[in-house]
N, C-alpha and C positions, 0 to 999 in steps of 0.2 A: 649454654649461651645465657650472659646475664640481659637482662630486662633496663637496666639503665640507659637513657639514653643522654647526649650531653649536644649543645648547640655549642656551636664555634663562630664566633665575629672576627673573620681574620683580615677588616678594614680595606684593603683596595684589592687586595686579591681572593681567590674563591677558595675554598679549601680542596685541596688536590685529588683525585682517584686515590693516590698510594697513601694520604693521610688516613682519608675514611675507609680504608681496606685496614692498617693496620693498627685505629682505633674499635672497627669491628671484632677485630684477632682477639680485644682485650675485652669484651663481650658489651662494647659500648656502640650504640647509633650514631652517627655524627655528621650536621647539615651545615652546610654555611648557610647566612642569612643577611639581610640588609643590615646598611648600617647607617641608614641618614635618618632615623627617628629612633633611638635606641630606645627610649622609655614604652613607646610600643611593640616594638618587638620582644621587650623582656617581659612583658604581659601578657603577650600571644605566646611566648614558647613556654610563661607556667601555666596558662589556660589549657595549651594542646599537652600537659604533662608531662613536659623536658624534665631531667634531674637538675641539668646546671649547666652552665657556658665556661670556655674556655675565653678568653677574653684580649684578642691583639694587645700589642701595644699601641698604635695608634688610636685604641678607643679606650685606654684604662681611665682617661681623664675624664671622659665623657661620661662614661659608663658609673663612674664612681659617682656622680651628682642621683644615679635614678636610683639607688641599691642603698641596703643598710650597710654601710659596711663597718667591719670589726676594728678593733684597736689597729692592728697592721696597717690596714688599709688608710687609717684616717691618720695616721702618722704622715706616711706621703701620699696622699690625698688620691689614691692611683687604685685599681682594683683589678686582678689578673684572672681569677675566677669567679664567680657565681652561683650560688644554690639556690633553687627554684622551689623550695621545702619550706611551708609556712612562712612566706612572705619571698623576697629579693635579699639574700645576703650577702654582701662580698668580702673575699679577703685579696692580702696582697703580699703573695705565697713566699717571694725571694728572701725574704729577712728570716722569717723560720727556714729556711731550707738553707743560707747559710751556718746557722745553728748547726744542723746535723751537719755539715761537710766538717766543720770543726770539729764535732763531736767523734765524728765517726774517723776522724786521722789520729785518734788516740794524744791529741793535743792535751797535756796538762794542766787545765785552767782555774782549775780549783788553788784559793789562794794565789793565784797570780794578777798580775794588773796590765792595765791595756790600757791606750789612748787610743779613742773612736777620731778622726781627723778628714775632718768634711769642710762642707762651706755654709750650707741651710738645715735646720731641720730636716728636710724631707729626708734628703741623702743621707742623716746623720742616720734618720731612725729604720736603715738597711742592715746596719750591724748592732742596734740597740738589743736585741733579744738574747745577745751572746754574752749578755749582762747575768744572766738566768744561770751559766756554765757554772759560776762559782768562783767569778775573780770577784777580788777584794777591792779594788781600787780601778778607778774609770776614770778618764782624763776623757772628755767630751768639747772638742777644739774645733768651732767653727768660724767663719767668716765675721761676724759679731758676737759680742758676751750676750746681748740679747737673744740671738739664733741658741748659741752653746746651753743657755737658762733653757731654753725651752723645749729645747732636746735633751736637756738632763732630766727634766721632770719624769720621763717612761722609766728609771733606771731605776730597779725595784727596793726597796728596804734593805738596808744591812750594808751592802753595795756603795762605797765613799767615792764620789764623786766631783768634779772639781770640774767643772765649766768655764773654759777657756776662751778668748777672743786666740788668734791667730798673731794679733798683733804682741801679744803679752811675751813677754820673756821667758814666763812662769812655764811654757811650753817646752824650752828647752830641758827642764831641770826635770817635768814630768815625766818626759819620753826619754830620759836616762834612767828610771827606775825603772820605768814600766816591761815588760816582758816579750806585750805584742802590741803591735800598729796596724790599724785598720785607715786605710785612704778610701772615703768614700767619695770622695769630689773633691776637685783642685788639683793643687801640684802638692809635691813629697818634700818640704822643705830642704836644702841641701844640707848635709851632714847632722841631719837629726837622726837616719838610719843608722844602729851599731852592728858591728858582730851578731853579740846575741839575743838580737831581737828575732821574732817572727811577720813576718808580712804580709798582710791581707791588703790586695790592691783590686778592690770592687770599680777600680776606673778603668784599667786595661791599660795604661800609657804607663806607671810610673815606673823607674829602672830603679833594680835594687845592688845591679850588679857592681860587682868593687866592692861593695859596702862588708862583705863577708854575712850580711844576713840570712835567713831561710825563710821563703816566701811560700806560701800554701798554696797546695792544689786545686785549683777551683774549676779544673775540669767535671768532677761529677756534682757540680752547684745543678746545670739546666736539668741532671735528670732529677736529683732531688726536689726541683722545684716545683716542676711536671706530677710527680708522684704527690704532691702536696696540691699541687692543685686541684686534680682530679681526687682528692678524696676530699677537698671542700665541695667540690661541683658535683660528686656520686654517690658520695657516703662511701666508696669501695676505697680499698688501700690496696696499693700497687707495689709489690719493690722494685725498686729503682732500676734493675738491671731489665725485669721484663718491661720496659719503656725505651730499650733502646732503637726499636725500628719505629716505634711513635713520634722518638722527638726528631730523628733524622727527616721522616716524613713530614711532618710539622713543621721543619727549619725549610 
């Protein structure tokens, strides 16, 4: 039995018997706890020696204002977990955790290029980290050239990047070289999708079908994310597959 324990803010509902039975399985303790003063309660649960919070989504907004949180987090302003370890940390796990869904579908990204294709910052900076993989060129297409600038900033050294308004033409010509298309917010412009492009639709609405494209699996994104959370909030690392009756219980 490990000694970690982790608090849970799961915002209007309580956390379940079959959660904390099979976060206990994972040798973790697990409380729900109030949520209408978050800044107190995250100094009550590292005074009583919590490791970390898992963090609803109705409270990542909130929660983000009390906590230091990491590049991730401060990107979209939002914070999923918490570590209670020399001081309030947080991060905001979904952007690294699509990383590895990519990573891990044996996608060939090295030398290849992508248009990230949102509407604001925040959404853009959910696929920003996929910058890291090894494409060469970034097409970064938001609702304004001012949004598009400012979500190109994260996109690391070496990495050519082209920050686009939606409105720009320059969009079409991009997303005909480029390799893969990432939709983080909006709609999928019509017939900007090819054949051989790849699909990453972080929105859940767009249709790729007709298009002859291949859209990524983003079924194991929730465990991935999970598994990242819980090793920012416990120090412990999980794989992904022994979390499958945590995040069922959790959902």
């Amino acid at each position: 039995m490990l000694h970690a324990r982790v608090r849970y803010a799961p915002g209007p509902r309580r956390l379940r018997p079959q959660a904390a039975r099979a976060l206990r399985d994972l040798g973790l303790v697990a409380v729900s706890v109030p949520t209408d003063d978050p800044a107190s309660v995250l100094e009550a649960c590292r005074a009583l020696r919590f490791t970390g919070a898992l963090v609803h989504a109705s409270q990542q907004a909130s929660t983000f204002e009390k906590v230091t949180p990491d590049s991730a987090a401060r990107r979209v302003g939002r914070v999923d977990a918490v570590a209670f370890t020399a001081g309030l940390h947080g991060t905001f796990a979904e952007a690294d955790a699509l990383t590895d869904v990519l990573h891990d579908s044996g996608y060939a990204s090295r030398g290849a290029s992508a248009v990230l294709l949102g509407q604001h910052a925040p959404d853009l900076a959910l696929a920003l980290p996929l910058a890291r993989l090894g494409f060469t060129e970034l097409g970064v297409v938001a609702a304004s050239a001012p949004d598009a600038e400012r979500a190109a900033r994260d996109v690391p050294a070496g990495v050519r990047v082209y920050p686009l308004s939606r409105r720009d033409p320059s969009v079409t010509d991009l997303a005909g070289r480029a390799d893969l298309i990432v939709l983080t917010g909006g709609d999928l412009p019509h017939g900007l999708v090819q054949p051989y492009h790849t699909v990453i639709d972080l929105t859940g609405h767009a249709n790729v079908s007709g298009t002859g494209a291949s859209s990524l699996d983003l079924r194991p994104l929730p465990l991935r994310r999970l598994a990242r959370q819980l090793a920012h909030a416990t120090g412990q690392r999980f794989h992904p597959q022994e979390l499958e009756g945590a995040l069922h219980a959790l959902d």
